[in-house]
Steps between C-alpha positions, in 0.01 A plus 500: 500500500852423639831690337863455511620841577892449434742217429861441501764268373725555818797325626577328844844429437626392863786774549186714584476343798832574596587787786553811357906505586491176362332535153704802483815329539414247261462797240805665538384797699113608404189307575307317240239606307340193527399622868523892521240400133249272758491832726438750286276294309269406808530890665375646108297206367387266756455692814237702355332289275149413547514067498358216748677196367861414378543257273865313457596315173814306669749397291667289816192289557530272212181252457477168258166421392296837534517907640409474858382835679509504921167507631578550868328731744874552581827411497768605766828331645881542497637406167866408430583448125648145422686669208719756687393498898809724603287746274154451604468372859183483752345743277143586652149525346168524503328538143142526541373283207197551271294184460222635327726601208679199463183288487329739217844466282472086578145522396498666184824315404300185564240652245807593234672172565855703611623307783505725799445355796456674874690336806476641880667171615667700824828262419517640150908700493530854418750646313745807482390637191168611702684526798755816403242679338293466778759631692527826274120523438227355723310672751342384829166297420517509117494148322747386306406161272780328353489289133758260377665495196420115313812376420324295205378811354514692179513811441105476371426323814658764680324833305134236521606483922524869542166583263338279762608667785444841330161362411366393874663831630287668278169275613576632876262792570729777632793367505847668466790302454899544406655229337890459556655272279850365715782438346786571244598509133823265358528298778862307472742519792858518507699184603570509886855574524441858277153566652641705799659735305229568258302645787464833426170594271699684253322337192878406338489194720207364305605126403571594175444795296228323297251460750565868624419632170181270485387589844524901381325399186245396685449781778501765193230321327280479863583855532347606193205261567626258244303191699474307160903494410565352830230249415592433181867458538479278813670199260802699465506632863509166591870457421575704819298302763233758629455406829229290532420514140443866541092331595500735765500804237293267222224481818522873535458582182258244475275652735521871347442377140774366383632598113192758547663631825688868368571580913823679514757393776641802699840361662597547883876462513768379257506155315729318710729190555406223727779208498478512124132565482281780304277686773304796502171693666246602216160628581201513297242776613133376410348801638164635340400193353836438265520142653300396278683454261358366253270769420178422703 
C-alpha cells in the first residue's frame, strides 16, 4: 500500500527566484520569508523525509477540458517564463518523471469517471510553479509529476481530482509520496504603475485589507486543521480571486480527505506580500499514518 507522507500548500511567488541582494533590496533590508521559509523547510522537513515521488498540483498550468498529470520518463531543458523572463531566464532541469503513477491515477479516474488524463507528449510546457519549488526542494534522481489545475472546474471537481490521486497513490505497493500544492491565496495584483513600490512582503501591501484578513482567516483555520471551513466557505473566498481557484489546495485536500482531513499546517516563514498577493508556506505532517485523514 502506497502513502502520502506530507503535503503542503506552498508558494512560488517569483521574487524567490530573485538573488539574494536583490530580493533583499526589494524588501527594504531583510530577506523574505518566502525563501529563507523554502530552506528551512527542505533542511527540517524534506531533506530527511523518507519519499520516492513528488507530486505538483500547479496552479500555473491551467487545462480546459480535464486534469492532465505528466507521464514522462523525464523532463529536462532551459526554461524562460513568458510571464516575467527578466525573472526567470534559461532556468535548467531535469525532473525525472513517474509514469507508472500517472497511468494508475488515469486509470482509476477512467473507472470513477473524473477526467484525469496522463500526457508525456515531450512538447508539453512546464511551468514555474513546479519549477521554484523544485529549485528549493528536489534532489538528484527523485521524480517529480506535475498535475494541472482545470480551469472548468469546481470546487467538487477539484476535492473528486485529488481523492483520485490520493486513491491510486494508495493502490501503489510501497510507495511514498509528498504532495506540494503550488501556489498562493487572494491572488489580485496591483495596477502597474504602484506595483514597484508594493514590493516588499510586509503583508500591509496586500491589495486591500479585505483579502488580507480573508487570507489569515484562512491560514488559522488550516492551522488548527479546520480542512472543512476552507471547504465550506470557498463561495465567499471567491470574492478575492484565489489563484487558480485555490484548485491547487481543493486537490490537496482532496487527496488527504477532504472536510474529513483534521491535518494541522505548521507555517515556515511569515504570510507575506507578493505585488498585492496573499502567500505563504504551510506544511502538513502525515507522519504515522495521520494522512489518512479520513479515519481509515
Amino acid at each position: 500500500m502506497g502513502d502520502i507522507v506530507g503535503a503542503g500548500l506552498l508558494s512560488h511567488a517569483p521574487v524567490i527566484m530573485f538573488p539574494e541582494p536583490a530580493r533583499i533590496e526589494a524588501n527594504g533590508g531583510s530577506d523574505f520569508t518566502l525563501a529563507t521559509g523554502l530552506e528551512r523547510l527542505r533542511r527540517e522537513v524534506v531533506d530527511p523525509a523518507a519519499y520516492d515521488t513528488v507530486v505538483v498540483f500547479d496552479s500555473h498550468w491551467a487545462t480546459t477540458t480535464e486534469a492532465v498529470i505528466t507521464a514522462h520518463p523525464r523532463r529536462r531543458g532551459l526554461f524562460t517564463s513568458d510571464e516575467m523572463p527578466s525573472a526567470i531566464s534559461r532556468l535548467p532541469y531535469d525532473l525525472p518523471g513517474d509514469p507508472a503513477l500517472a497511468h494508475a491515477v488515469a486509470g482509476l479516474a477512467a473507472e470513477r469517471k473524473v477526467w484525469i488524463e496522463a500526457n508525456d507528449d515531450p512538447h508539453l510546457p512546464i511551468h514555474y510553479a513546479t519549477l521554484n519549488l523544485w529549485t528549493y526542494l528536489g534532489r538528484t534522481g527523485t521524480p517529480w509529476v506535475s498535475v494541472s489545475v482545470c480551469q472548468t472546474a469546481t470546487t467538487e471537481d477539484f476535492l473528486r481530482i485529488g481523492e483520485v490521486v490520493g486513491e491510486a497513490i494508495a493502490g501503489l505497493a510501497g510507495r511514498r509520496v509528498l504532495l506540494l500544492a503550488s501556489g498562493g491565496l487572494s491572488h489580485r495584483f496591483w495596477p502597474l504603475g504602484e506595483l514597484r513600490n508594493r514590493m516588499a512582503g510586509d503583508p500591509a501591501n496586500i491589495v486591500t485589507p479585505e483579502a488580507r484578513a480573508a487570507d489569515e482567516r484562512r491560514i488559522a483555520w488550516l492551522e488548527a486543521g479546520r480542512h472543512d471551513e476552507v471547504i465550506r466557505s470557498m463561495p465567499g473566498y471567491r470574492r478575492f480571486a484565489p489563484e487558480a481557484r485555490f484548485g491547487h489546495y481543493l486537490m490537496l485536500a482532496g487527496a488527504l480527505g477532504g472536510k474529513a482531513c483534521g491535518a494541522r499546517g505548521r507555517r515556515f516563514g511569515a504570510y507575506e506580500n507578493g505585488i498585492g498577493t496573499g502567500q505563504v508556506h504551510l506544511w502538513f505532517d502525515l507522519s504515522a499514518g495521520e494522512g489518512r485523514c479520513d479515519g481509515r
